[in-house]
Chimera marker file (.cmm) of the C-alpha trace (Angstrom):
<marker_set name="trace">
<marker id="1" x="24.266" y="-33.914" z="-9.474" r="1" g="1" b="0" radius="0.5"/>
<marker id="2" x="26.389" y="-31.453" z="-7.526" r="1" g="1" b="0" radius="0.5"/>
<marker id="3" x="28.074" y="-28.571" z="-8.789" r="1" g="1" b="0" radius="0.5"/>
<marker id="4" x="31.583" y="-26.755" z="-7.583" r="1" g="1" b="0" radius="0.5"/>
<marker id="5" x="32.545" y="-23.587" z="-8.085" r="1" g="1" b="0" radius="0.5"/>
<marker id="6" x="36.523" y="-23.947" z="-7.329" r="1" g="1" b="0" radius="0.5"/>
<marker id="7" x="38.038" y="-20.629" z="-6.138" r="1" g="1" b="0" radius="0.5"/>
<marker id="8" x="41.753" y="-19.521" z="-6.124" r="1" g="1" b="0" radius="0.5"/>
<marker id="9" x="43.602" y="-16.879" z="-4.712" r="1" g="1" b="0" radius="0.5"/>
<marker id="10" x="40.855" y="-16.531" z="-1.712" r="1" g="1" b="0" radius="0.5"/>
<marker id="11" x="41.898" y="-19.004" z="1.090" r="1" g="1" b="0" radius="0.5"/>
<marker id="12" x="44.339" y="-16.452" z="3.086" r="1" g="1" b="0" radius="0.5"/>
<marker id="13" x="45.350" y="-17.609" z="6.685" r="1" g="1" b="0" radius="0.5"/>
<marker id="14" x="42.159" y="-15.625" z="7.834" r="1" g="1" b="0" radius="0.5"/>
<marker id="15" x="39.770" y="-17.335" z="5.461" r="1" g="1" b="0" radius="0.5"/>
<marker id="16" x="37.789" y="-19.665" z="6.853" r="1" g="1" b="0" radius="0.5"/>
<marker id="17" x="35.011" y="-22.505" z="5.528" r="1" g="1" b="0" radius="0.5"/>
<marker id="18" x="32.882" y="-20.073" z="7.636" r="1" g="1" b="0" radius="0.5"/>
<marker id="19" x="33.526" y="-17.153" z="5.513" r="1" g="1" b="0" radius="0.5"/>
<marker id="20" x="33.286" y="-18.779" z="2.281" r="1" g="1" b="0" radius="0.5"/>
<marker id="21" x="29.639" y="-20.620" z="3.095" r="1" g="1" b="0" radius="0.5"/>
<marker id="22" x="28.403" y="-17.052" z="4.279" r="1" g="1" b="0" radius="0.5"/>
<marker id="23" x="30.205" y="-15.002" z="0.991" r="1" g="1" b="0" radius="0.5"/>
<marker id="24" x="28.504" y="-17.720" z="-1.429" r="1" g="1" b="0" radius="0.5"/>
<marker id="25" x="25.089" y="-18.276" z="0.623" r="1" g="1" b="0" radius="0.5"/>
<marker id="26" x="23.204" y="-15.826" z="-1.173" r="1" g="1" b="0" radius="0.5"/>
<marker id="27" x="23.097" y="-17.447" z="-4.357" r="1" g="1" b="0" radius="0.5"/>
<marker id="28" x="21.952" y="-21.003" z="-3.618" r="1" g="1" b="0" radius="0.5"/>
<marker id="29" x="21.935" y="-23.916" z="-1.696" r="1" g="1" b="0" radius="0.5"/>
<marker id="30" x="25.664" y="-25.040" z="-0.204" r="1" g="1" b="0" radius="0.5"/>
<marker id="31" x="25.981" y="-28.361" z="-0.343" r="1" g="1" b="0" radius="0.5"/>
<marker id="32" x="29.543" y="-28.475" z="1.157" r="1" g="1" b="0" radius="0.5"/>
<marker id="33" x="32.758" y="-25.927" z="1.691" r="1" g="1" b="0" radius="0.5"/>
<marker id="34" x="36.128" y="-27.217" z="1.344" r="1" g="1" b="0" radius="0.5"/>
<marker id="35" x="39.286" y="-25.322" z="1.910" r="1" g="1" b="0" radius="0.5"/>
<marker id="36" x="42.671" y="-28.308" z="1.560" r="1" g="1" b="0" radius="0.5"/>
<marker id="37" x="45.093" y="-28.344" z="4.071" r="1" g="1" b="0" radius="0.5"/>
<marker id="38" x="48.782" y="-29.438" z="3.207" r="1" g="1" b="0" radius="0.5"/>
<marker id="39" x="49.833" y="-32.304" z="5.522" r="1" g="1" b="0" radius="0.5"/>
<marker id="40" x="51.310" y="-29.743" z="7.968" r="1" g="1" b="0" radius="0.5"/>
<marker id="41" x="47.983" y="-28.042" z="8.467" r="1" g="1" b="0" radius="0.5"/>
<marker id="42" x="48.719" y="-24.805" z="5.997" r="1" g="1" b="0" radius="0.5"/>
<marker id="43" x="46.179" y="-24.030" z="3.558" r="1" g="1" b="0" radius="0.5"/>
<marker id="44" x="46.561" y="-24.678" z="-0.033" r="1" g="1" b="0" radius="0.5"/>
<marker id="45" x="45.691" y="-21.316" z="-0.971" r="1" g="1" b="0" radius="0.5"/>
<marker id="46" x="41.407" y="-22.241" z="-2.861" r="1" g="1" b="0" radius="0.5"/>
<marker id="47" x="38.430" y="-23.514" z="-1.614" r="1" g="1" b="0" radius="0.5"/>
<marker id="48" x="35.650" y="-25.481" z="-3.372" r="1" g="1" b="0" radius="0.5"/>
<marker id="49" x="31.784" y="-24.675" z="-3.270" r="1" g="1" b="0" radius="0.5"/>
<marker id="50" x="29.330" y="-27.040" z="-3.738" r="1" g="1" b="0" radius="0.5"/>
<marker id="51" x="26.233" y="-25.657" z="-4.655" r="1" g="1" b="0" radius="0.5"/>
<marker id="52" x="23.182" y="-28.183" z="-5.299" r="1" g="1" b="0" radius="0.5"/>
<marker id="53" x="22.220" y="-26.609" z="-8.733" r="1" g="1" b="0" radius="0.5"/>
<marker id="54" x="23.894" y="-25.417" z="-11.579" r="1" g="1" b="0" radius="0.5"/>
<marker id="55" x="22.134" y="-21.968" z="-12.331" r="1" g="1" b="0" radius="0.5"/>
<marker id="56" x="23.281" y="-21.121" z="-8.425" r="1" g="1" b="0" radius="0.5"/>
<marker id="57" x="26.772" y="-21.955" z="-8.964" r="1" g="1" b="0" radius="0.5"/>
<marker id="58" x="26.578" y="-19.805" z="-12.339" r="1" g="1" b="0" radius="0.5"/>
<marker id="59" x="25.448" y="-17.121" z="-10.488" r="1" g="1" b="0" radius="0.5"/>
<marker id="60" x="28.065" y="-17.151" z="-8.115" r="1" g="1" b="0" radius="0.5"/>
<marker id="61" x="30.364" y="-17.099" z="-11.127" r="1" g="1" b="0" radius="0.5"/>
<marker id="62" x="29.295" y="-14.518" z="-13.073" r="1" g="1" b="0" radius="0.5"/>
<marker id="63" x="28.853" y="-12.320" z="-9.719" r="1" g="1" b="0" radius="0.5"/>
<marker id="64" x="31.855" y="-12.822" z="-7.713" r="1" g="1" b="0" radius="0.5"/>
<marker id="65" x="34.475" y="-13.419" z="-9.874" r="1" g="1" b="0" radius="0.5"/>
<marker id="66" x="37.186" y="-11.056" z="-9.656" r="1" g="1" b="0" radius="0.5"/>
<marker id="67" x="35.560" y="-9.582" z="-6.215" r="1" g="1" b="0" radius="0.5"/>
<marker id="68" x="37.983" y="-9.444" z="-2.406" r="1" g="1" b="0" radius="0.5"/>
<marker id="69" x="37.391" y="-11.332" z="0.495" r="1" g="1" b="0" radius="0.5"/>
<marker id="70" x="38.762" y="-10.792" z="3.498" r="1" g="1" b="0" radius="0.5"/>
<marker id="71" x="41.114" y="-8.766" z="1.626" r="1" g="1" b="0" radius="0.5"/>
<marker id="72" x="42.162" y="-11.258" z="-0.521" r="1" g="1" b="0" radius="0.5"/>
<marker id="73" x="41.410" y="-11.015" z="-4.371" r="1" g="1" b="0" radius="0.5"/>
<marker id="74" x="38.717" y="-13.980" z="-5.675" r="1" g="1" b="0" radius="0.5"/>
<marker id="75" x="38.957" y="-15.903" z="-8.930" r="1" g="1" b="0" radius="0.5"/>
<marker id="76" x="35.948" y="-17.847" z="-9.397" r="1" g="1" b="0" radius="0.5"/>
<marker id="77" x="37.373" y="-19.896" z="-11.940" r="1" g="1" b="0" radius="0.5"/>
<marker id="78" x="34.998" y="-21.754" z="-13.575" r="1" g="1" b="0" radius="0.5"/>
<marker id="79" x="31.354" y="-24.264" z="-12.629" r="1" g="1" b="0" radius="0.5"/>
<marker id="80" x="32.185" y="-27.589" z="-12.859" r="1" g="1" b="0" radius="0.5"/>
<marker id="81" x="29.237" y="-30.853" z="-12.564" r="1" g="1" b="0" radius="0.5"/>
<marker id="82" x="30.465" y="-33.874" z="-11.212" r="1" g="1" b="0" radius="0.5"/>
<marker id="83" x="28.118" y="-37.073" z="-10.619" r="1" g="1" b="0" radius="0.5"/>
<link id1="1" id2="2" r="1" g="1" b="0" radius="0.2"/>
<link id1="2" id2="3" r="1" g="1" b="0" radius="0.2"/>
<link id1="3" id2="4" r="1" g="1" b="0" radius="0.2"/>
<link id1="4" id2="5" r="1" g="1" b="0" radius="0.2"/>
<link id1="5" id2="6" r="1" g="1" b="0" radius="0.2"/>
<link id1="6" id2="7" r="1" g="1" b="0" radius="0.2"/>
<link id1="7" id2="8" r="1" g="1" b="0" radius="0.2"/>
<link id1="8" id2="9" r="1" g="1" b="0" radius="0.2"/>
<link id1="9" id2="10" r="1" g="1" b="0" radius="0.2"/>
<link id1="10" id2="11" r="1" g="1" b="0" radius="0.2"/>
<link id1="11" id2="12" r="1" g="1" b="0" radius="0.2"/>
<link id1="12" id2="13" r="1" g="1" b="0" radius="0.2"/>
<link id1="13" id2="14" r="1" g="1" b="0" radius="0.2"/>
<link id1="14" id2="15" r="1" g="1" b="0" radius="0.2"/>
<link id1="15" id2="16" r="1" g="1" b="0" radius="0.2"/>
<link id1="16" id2="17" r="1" g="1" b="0" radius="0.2"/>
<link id1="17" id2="18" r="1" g="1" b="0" radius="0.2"/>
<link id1="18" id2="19" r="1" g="1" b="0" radius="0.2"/>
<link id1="19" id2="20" r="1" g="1" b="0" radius="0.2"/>
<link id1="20" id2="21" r="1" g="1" b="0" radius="0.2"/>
<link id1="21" id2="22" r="1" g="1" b="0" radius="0.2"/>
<link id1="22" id2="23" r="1" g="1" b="0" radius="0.2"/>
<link id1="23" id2="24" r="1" g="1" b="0" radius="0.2"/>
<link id1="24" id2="25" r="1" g="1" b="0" radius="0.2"/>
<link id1="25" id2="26" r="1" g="1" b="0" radius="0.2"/>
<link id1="26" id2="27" r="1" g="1" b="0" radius="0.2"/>
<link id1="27" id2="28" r="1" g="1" b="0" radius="0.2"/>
<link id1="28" id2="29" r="1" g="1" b="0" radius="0.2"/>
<link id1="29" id2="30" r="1" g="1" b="0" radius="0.2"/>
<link id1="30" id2="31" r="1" g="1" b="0" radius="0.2"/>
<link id1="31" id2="32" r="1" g="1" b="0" radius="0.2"/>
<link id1="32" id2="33" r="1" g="1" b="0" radius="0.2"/>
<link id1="33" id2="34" r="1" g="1" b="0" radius="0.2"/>
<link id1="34" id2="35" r="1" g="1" b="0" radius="0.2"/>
<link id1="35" id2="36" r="1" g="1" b="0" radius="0.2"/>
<link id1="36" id2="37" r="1" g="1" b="0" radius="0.2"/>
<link id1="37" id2="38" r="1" g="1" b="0" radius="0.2"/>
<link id1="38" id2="39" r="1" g="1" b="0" radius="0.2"/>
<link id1="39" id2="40" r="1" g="1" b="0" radius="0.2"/>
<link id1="40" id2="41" r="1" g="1" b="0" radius="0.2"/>
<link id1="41" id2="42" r="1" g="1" b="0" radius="0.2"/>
<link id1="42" id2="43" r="1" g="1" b="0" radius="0.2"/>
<link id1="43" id2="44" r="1" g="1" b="0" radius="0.2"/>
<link id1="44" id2="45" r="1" g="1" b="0" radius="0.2"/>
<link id1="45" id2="46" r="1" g="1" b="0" radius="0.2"/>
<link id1="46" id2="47" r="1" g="1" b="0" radius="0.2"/>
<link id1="47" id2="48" r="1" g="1" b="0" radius="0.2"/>
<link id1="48" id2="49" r="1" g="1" b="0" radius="0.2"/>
<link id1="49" id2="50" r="1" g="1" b="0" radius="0.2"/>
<link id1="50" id2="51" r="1" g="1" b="0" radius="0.2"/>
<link id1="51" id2="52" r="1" g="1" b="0" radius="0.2"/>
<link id1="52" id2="53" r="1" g="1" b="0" radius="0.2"/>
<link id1="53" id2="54" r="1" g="1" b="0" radius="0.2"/>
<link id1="54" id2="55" r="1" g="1" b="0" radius="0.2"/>
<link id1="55" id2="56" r="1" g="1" b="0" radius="0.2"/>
<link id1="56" id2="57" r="1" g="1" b="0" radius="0.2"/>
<link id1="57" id2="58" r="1" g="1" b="0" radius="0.2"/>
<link id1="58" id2="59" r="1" g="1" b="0" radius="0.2"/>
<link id1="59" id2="60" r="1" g="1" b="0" radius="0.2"/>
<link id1="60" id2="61" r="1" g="1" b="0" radius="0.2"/>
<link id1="61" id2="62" r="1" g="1" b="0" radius="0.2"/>
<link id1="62" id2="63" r="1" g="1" b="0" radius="0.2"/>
<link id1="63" id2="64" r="1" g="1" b="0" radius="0.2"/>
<link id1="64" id2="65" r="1" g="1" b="0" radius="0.2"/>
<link id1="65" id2="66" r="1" g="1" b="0" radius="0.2"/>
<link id1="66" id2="67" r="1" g="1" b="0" radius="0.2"/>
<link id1="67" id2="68" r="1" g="1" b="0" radius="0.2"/>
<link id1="68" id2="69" r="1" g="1" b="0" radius="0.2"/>
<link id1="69" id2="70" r="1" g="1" b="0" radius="0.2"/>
<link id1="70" id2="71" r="1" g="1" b="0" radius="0.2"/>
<link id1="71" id2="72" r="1" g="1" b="0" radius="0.2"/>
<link id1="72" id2="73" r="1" g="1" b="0" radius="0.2"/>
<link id1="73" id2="74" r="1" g="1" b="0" radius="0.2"/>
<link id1="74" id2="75" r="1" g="1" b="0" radius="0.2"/>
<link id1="75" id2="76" r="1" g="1" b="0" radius="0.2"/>
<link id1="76" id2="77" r="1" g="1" b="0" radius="0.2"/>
<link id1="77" id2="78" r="1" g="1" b="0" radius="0.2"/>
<link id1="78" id2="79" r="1" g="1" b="0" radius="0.2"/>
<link id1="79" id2="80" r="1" g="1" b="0" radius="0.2"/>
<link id1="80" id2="81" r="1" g="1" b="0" radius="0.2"/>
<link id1="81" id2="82" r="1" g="1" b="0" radius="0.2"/>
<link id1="82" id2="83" r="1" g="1" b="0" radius="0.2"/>
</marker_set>
């Protein structure tokens, strides 16, 4: 199972996978970081975390929701599983 904890509102021109693994690596194993790119290269504005268990990617939820990054106000939005 792996687990994503999508984030909105984060992903600034500044913001980095980098920065996301090391704001969420406290909680939990990271599977995987995402940030999408539009086709000219801009960022969509959210990254995904993939944490390898759910009670991590709670955690992350319940802790950083709401919090700033580089600046840039977080909304955890919600944990979602996916086979």
């Amino acid at each position: 199972m792996l687990y994503y904890v999508p984030i909105t509102d984060c992903c600034s021109l500044q913001c980095e996978v980098d920065n996301l693994r090391e704001y969420f690596a406290s909680f939990g194993d990271i599977v995987e970081v995402h940030i999408p790119c539009l086709d000219s290269g801009k960022k969509r504005g959210f990254g995904i975390v993939q944490f390898a268990s759910v009670p991590d990617a709670a955690a992350a939820l319940k802790q950083l929701n709401a919090t700033v990054l580089l600046g840039m106000c977080e909304q955890v939005l919600s944990v979602t599983q996916v086979m």
